[in-house]
C-alpha positions as CSV (number, residue, x, y, z in Angstrom):
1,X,20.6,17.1,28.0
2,X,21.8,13.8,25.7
3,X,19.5,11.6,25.6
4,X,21.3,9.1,27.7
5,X,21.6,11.5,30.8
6,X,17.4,12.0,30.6
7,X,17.3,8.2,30.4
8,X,19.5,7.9,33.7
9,X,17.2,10.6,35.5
10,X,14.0,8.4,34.6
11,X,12.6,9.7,31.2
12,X,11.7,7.0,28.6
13,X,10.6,8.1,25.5
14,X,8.9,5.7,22.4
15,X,8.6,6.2,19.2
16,X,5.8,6.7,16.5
17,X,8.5,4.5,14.4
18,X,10.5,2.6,16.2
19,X,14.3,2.5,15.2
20,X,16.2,-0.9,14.1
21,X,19.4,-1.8,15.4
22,X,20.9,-4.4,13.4
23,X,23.5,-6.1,14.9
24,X,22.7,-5.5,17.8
25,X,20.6,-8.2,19.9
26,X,17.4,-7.2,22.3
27,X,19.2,-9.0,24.9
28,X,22.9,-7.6,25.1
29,X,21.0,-3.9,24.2
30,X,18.7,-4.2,27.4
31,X,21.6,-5.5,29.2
32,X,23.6,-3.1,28.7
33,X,21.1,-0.3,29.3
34,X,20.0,-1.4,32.6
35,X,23.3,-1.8,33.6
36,X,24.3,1.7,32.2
37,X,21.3,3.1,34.8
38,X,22.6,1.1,37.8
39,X,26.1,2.6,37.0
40,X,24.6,6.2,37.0
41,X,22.2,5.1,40.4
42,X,25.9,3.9,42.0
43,X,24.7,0.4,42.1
44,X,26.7,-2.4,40.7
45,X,26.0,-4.3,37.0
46,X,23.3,-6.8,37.6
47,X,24.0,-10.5,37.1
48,X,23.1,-12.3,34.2
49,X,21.3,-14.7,36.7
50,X,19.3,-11.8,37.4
51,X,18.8,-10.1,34.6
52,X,17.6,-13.0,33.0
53,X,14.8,-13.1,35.4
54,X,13.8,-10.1,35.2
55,X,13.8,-10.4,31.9
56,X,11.4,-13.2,31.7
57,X,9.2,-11.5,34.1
58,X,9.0,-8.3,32.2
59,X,8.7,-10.3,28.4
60,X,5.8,-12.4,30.0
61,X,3.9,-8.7,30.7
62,X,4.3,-8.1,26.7
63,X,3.4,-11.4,25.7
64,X,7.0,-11.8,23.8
65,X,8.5,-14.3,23.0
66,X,12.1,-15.5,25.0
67,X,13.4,-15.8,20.8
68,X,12.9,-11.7,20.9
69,X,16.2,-11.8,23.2
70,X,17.8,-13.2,20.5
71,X,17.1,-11.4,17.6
72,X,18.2,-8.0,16.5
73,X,16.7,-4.7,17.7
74,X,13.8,-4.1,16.0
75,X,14.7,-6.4,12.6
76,X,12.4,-7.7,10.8
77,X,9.9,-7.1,13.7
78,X,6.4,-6.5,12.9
79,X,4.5,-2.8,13.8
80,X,2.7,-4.9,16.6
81,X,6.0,-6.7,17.6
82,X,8.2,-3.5,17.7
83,X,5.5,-1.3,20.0
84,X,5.5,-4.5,22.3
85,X,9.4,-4.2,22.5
86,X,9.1,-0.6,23.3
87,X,6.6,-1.2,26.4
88,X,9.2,-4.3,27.2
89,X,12.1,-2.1,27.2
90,X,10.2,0.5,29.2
91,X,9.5,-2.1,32.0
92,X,13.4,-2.8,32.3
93,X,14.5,0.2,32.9
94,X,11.4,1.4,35.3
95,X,11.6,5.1,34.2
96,X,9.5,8.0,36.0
97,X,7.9,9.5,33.3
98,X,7.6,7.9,30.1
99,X,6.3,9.7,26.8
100,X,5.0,7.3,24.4
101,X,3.9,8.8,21.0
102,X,1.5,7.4,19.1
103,X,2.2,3.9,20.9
104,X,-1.1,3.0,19.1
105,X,0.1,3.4,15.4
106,X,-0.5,0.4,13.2
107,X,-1.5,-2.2,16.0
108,X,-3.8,-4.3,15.4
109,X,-6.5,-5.5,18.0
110,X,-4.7,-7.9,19.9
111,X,-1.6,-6.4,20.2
112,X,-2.9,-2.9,21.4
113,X,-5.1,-4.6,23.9
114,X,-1.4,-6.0,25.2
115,X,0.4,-3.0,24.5
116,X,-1.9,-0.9,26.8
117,X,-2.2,-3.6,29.6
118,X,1.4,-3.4,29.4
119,X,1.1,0.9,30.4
120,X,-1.6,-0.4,33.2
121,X,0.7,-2.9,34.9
122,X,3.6,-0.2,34.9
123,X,1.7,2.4,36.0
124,X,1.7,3.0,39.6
125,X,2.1,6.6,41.9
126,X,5.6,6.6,41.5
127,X,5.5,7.3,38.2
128,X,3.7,8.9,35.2
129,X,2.6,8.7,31.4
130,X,2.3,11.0,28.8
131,X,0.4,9.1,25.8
132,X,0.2,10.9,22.6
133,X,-2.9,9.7,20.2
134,X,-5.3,10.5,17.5
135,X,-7.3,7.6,18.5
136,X,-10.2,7.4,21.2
137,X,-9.8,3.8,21.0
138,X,-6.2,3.4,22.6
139,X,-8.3,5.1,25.8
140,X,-10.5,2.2,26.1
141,X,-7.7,0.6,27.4
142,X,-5.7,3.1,29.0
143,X,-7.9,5.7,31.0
144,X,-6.3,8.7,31.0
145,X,-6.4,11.2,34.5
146,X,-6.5,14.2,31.9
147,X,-6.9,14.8,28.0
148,X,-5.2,17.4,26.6
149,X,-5.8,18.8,23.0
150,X,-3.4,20.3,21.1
151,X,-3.6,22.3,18.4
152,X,-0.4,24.5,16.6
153,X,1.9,23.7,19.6
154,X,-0.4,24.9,22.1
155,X,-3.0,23.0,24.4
156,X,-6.2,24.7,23.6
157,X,-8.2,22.3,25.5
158,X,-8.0,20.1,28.8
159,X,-10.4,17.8,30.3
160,X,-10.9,14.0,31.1
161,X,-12.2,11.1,29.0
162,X,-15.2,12.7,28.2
163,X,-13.0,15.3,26.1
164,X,-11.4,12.0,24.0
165,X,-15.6,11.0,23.4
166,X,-16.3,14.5,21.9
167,X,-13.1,14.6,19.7
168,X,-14.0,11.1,18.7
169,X,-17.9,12.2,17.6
170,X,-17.2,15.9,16.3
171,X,-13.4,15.2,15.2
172,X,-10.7,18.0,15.1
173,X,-12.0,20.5,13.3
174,X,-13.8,22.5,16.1
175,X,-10.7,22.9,18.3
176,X,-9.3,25.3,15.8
177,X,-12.0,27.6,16.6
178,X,-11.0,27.3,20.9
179,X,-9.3,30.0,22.4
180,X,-7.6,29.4,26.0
């Protein structure tokens, strides 16, 4: 499927490197994609009135800034700035299932702590995450239901937290050796 039907069925996906959009500001690009979802749910556009409040609601989550609605896509925005986005964006459009990979990647210590509270206040039973690390330390914040290890396309290990502990003390050497 394109990429924008997923989107309309509930899939949100986040990348490793986020993409800029120059041109093109947060605020008329997350306008225009929830609206694009309402279309496809048979619901009319929303109103600025409203999307503006939701918007505030959802930036305060992130800890952005309102100047981020302003600005470009992603231009000039900082690793920790651009993952926040991501997680912003993700609360707008409310998806099902979100796949976020390697959300962690260079964040430094404040901004994963609000990146990852971010994933906690979405998360609920409606929907689901799929977060894709190398790092135990992303699962301080975020405790996963179930840790999967992959290894040449294949899971070749499941468990819970505890399996995030061992790769974090014997690394991923050993998992090469597992057979499932």
């Amino acid at each position: 499927m394109p990429p924008e039907e997923r989107a309309n069925l509930g899939i949100f996906l986040s990348f490793q490197y986020p993409v800029e959009i120059p041109g093109v500001s947060m605020q008329n690009f997350m306008r225009t994609a929830v609206n694009a979802k309402r279309e496809y749910q048979g619901l009319p556009p929303m109103s600025m009135i409203e999307f503006t409040k939701m918007m505030k609601q959802k930036q305060a989550m992130v800890e952005i800034t309102e100047k981020l609605q302003n600005r470009y896509v992603n231009v000039g925005f900082s690793g920790g700035e651009k993952k926040k986005n991501e997680i912003f964006q993700m609360a707008m459009l409310e998806p099902e299932l979100s796949i976020l990979d390697e959300t962690d990647s260079g964040l430094d210590i404040d901004a994963l702590r609000i990146v990852a509270n971010g994933v906690n206040q979405l998360h609920n039973e409606h929907n689901a995450f799929v977060v894709i690390t190398h790092y135990q330390r992303l699962l301080d914040y975020i405790v996963p239901d179930f840790v999967h290890v992959m290894y040449d396309g294949r899971i070749v290990k499941s468990g819970d937290k505890k399996l995030a502990l061992e790769l974090e003390e014997k690394g991923y050497e050993w998992v090469k050796e597992l057979k499932l």
